[in-house]
C-alpha positions in Angstrom: 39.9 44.5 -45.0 41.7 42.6 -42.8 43.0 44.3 -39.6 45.5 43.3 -36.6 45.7 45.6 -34.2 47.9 45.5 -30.4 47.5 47.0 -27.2 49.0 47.3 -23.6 52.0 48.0 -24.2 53.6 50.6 -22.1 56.7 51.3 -19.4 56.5 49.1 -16.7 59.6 48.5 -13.9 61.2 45.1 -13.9 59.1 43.0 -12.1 56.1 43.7 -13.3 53.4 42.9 -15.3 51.6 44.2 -18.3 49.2 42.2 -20.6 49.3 42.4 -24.2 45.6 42.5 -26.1 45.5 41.9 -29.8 42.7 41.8 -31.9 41.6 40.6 -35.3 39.4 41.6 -37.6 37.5 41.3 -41.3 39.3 37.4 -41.3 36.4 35.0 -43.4 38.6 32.1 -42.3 39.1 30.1 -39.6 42.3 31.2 -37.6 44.6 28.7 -37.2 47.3 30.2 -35.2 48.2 33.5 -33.0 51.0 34.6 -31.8 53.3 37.0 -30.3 57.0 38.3 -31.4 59.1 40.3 -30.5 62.1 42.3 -32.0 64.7 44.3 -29.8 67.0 47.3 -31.2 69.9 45.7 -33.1 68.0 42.1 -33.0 66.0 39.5 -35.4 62.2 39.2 -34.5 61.8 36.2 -32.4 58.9 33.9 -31.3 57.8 34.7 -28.1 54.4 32.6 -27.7 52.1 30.8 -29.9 48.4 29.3 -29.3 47.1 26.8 -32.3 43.6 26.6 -32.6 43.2 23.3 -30.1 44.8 25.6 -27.1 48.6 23.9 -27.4 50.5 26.8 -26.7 54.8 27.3 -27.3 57.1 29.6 -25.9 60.1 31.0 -25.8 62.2 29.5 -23.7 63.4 32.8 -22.0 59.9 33.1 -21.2 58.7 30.2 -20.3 56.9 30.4 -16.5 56.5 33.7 -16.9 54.5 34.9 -19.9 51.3 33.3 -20.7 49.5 33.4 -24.0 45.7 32.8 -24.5 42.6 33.4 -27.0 39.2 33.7 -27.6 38.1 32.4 -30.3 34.8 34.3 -30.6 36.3 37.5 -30.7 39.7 36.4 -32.7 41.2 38.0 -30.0 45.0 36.8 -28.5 46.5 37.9 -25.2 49.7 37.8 -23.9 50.0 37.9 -19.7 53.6 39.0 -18.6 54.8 38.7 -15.6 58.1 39.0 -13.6 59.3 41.5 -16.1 62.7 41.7 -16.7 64.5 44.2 -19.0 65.4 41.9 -21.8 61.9 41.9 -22.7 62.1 45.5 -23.8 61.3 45.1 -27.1 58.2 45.7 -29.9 55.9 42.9 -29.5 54.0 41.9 -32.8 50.7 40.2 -32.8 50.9 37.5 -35.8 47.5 35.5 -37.3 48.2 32.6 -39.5 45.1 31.1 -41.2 45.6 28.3 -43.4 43.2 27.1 -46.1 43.0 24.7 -48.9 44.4 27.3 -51.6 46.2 29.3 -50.0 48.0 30.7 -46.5 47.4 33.9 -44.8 49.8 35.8 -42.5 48.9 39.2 -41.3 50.8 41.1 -38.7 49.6 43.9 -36.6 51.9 47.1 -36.5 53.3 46.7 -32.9 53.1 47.6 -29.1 56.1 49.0 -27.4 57.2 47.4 -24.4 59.9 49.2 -21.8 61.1 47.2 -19.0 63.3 49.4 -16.2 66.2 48.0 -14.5 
């Protein structure tokens, strides 16, 4: 059974820094791509940050410089660096794992961290 599960989220002040772990598991396949959303009381989820499996990354533009995303492969593992929090980032923050194969796509989505930024 497939599972996606996040960490490290929490309250932080504006600021500062928190890093997001997320971590994927019972996946036969090859991931192709990991990423992070994000959805805000009242908003759509949006993209934050993606990685693709050769390590090009994309981001959010209101993120950009700030947050970095990152993987290891090994462990099917994706993290998320924030720093120079501010509190428009309060939000849930979704881990998402697409894997592509010749059949058929998978996307599987973790549950969701919390993230609380302080003015």
């Amino acid at each position: 059974q497939v599972q996606v599960v996040e960490s490290g989220g929490g309250l932080v002040q504006a600021g500062g820094s928190l890093r997001l772990s997320c971590a994927a598991s019972g996946i036969i396949f090859s991931i192709n791509t990991m990423g992070w959303y994000r959805q805000a009381p009242g908003k759509q989820r949006e993209l934050v940050a993606a990685i693709f499996s050769g390590g090009r990354t994309n981001y959010a533009d209101s993120v950009k410089g700030r947050f970095t995303i990152s993987r290891d492969n090994a462990k099917n593992t994706v993290y998320l660096q924030m720093n120079s929090l501010k509190p428009e980032d309060t939000a849930v923050y979704y881990c998402n794992v697409f894997v592509s194969t010749s059949v058929r796509d998978y996307d599987y989505w973790g549950r969701g961290t919390q993230v609380t930024v302080s003015s």
